[in-house]
FIKOLZA-1660 file (N, C-alpha, C; in steps of 0.1 Angstrom, whole numbers, plus 5000, padded with zeros to 4 digits):
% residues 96
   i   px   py   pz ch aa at
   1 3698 9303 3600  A  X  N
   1 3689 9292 3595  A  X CA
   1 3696 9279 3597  A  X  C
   2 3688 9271 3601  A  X  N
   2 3693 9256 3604  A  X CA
   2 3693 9248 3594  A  X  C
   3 3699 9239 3589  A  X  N
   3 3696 9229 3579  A  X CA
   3 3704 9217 3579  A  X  C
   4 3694 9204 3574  A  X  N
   4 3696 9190 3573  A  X CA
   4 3700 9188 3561  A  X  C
   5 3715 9185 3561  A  X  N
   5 3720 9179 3544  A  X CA
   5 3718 9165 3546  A  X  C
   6 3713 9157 3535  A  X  N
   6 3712 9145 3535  A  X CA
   6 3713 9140 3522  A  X  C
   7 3729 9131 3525  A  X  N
   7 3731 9122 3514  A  X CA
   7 3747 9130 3507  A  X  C
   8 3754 9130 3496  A  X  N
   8 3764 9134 3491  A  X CA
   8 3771 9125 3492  A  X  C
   9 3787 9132 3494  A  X  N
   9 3797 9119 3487  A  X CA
   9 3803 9126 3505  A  X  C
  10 3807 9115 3513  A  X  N
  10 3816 9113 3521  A  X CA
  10 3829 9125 3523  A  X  C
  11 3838 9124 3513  A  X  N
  11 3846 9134 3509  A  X CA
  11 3845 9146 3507  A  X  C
  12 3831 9151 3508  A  X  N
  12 3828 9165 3506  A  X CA
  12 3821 9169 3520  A  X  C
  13 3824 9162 3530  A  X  N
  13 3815 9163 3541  A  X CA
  13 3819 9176 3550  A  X  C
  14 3829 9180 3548  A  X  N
  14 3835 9191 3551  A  X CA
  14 3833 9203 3545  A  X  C
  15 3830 9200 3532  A  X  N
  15 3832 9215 3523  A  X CA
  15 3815 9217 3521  A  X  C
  16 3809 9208 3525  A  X  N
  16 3792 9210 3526  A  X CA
  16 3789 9218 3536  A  X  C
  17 3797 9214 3550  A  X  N
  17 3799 9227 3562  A  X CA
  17 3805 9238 3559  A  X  C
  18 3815 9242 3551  A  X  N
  18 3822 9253 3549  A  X CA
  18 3809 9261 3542  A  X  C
  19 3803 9258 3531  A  X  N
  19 3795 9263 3525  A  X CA
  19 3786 9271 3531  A  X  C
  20 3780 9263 3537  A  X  N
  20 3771 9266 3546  A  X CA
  20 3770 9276 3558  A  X  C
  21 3782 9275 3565  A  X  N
  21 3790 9283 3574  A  X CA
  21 3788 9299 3572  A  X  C
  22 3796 9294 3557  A  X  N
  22 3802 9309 3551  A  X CA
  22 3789 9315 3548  A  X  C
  23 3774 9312 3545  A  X  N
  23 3765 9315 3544  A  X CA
  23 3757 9318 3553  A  X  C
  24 3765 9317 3565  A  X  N
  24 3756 9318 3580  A  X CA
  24 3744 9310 3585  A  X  C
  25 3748 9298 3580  A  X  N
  25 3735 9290 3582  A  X CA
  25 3743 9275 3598  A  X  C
  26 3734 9273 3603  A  X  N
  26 3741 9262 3611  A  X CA
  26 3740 9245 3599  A  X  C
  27 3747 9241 3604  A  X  N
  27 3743 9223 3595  A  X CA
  27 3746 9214 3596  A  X  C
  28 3739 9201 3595  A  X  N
  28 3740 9184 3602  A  X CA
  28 3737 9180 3591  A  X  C
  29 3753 9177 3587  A  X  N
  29 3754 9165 3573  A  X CA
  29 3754 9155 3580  A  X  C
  30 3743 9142 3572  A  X  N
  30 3743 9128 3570  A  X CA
  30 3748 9123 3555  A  X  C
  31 3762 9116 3557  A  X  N
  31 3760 9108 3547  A  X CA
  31 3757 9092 3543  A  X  C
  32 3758 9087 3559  A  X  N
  32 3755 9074 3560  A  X CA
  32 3739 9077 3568  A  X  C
  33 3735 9067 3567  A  X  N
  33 3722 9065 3578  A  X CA
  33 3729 9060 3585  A  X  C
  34 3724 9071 3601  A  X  N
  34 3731 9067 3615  A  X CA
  34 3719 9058 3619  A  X  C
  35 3720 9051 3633  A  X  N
  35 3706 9049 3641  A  X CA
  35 3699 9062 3645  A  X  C
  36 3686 9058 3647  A  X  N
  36 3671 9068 3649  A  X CA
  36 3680 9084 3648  A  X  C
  37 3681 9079 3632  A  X  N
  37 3684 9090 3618  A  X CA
  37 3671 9097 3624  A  X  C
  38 3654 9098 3628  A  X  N
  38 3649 9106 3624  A  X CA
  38 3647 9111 3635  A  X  C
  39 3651 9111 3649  A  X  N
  39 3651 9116 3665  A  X CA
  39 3666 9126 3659  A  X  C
  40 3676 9127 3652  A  X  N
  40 3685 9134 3649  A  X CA
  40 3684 9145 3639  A  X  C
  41 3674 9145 3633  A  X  N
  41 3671 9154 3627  A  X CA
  41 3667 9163 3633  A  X  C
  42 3658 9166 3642  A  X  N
  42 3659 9171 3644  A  X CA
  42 3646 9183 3641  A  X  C
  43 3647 9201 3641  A  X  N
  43 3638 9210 3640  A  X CA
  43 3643 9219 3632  A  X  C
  44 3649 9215 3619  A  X  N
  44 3653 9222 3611  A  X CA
  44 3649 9231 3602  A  X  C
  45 3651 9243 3599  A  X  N
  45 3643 9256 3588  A  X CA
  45 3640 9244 3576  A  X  C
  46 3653 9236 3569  A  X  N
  46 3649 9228 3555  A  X CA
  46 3655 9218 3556  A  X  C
  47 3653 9209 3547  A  X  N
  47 3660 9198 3548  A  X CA
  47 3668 9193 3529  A  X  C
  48 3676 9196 3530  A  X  N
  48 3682 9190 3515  A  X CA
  48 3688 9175 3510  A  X  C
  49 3679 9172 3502  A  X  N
  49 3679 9159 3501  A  X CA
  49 3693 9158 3484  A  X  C
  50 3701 9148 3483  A  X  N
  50 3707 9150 3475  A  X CA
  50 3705 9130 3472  A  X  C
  51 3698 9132 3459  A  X  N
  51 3692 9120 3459  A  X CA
  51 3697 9108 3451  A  X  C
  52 3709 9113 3442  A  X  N
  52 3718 9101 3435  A  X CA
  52 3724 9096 3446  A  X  C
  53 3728 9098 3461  A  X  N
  53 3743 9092 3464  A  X CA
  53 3735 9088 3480  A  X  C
  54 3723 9085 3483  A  X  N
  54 3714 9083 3499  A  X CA
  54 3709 9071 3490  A  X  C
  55 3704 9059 3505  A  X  N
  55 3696 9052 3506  A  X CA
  55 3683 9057 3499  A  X  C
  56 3674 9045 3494  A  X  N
  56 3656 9050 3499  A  X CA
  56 3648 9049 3508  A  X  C
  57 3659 9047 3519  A  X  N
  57 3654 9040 3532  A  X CA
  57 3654 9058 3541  A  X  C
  58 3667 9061 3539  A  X  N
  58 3670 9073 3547  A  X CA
  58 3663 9084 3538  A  X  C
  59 3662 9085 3528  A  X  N
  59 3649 9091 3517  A  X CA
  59 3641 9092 3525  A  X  C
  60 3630 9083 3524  A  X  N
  60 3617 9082 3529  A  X CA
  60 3616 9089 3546  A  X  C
  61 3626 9079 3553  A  X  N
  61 3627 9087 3570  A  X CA
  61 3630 9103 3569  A  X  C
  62 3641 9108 3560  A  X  N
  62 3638 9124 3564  A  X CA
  62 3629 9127 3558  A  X  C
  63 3619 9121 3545  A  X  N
  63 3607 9125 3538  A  X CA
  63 3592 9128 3549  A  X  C
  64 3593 9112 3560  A  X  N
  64 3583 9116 3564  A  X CA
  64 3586 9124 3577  A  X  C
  65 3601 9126 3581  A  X  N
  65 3599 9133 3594  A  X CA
  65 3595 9153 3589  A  X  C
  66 3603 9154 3578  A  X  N
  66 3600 9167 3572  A  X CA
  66 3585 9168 3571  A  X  C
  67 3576 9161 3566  A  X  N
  67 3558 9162 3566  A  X CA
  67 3556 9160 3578  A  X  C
  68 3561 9154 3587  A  X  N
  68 3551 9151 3604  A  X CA
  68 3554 9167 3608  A  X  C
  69 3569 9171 3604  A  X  N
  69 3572 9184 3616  A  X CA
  69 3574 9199 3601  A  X  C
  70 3566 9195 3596  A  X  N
  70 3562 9206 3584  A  X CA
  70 3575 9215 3579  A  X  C
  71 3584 9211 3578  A  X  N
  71 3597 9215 3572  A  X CA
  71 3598 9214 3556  A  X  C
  72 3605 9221 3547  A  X  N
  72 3604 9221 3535  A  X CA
  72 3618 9215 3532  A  X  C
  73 3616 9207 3521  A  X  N
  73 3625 9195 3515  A  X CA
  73 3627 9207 3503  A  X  C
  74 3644 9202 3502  A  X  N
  74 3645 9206 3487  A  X CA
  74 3653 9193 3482  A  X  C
  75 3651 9187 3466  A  X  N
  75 3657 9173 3464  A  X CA
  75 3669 9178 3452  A  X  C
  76 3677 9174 3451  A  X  N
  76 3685 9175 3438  A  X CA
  76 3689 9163 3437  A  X  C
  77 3691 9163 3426  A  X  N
  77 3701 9144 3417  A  X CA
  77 3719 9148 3421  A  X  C
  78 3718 9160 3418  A  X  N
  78 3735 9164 3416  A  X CA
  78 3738 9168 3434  A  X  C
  79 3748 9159 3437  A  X  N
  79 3756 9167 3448  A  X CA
  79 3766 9172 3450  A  X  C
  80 3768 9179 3441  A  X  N
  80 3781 9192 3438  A  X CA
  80 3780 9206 3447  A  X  C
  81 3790 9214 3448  A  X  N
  81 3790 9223 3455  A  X CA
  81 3778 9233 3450  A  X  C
  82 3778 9235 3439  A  X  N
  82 3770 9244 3429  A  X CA
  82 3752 9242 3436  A  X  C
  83 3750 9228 3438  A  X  N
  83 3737 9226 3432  A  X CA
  83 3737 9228 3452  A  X  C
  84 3744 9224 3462  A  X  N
  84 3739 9232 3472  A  X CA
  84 3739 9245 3472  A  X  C
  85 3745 9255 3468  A  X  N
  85 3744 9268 3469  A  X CA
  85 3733 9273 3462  A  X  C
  86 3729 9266 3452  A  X  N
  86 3713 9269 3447  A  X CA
  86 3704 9264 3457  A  X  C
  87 3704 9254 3461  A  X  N
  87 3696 9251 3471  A  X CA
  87 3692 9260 3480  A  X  C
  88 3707 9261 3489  A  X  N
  88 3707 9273 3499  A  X CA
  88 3699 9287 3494  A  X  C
  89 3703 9292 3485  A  X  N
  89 3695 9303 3478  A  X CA
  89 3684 9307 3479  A  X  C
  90 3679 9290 3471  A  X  N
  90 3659 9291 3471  A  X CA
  90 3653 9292 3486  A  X  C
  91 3662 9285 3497  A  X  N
  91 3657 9282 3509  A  X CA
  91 3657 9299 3514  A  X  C
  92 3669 9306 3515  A  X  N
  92 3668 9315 3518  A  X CA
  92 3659 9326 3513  A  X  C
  93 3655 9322 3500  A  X  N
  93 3645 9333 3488  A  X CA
  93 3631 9328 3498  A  X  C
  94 3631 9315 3503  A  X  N
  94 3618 9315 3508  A  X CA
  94 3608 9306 3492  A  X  C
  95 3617 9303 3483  A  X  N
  95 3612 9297 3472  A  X CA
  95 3607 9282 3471  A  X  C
  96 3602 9278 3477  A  X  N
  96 3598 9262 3483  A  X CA
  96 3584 9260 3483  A  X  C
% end
């Protein structure tokens, strides 16, 4: 499964890939907004949004590229290890 992390703390930018990895999933953390942020997203299974520590600018751009190319958002406030591996969970339960 592919997935778009978006947003967290800088410093965990690594251990958001380990996570994920070890979960067998592929993943393209953003935690700055790059340029044409929404041509880099890409065709991903989901997209997780981690919403205390992102723009509302880069919000909105993965918000509407996820509705143009019908991908399922998941949002959390907290961007701790924990609340991605719930994330991951639901995505993979198909719970969206």
């Amino acid at each position: 499964m592919s997935i778009v992390l978006v947003g967290g703390h800088d410093r965990m930018h690594e251990e958001y890939k380990e996570i994920c990895s070890k979960r067998g999933h592929r993943v393209k953390v953003f935690t700055q907004m790059p340029t044409r942020f929404d041509k880099l997203i890409g065709n991903p299974d989901g997209i997780v949004l981690f919403t205390w520590t992102v723009s509302h600018k880069m919000i909105h751009t993965a918000v509407k590229e996820a509705k143009r190319k019908n991908i399922p958002v998941l949002r959390c406030h907290n961007s701790s290890r924990t609340s991605l591996e719930g994330m991951l969970e639901q995505l993979e339960k198909g719970q969206i």
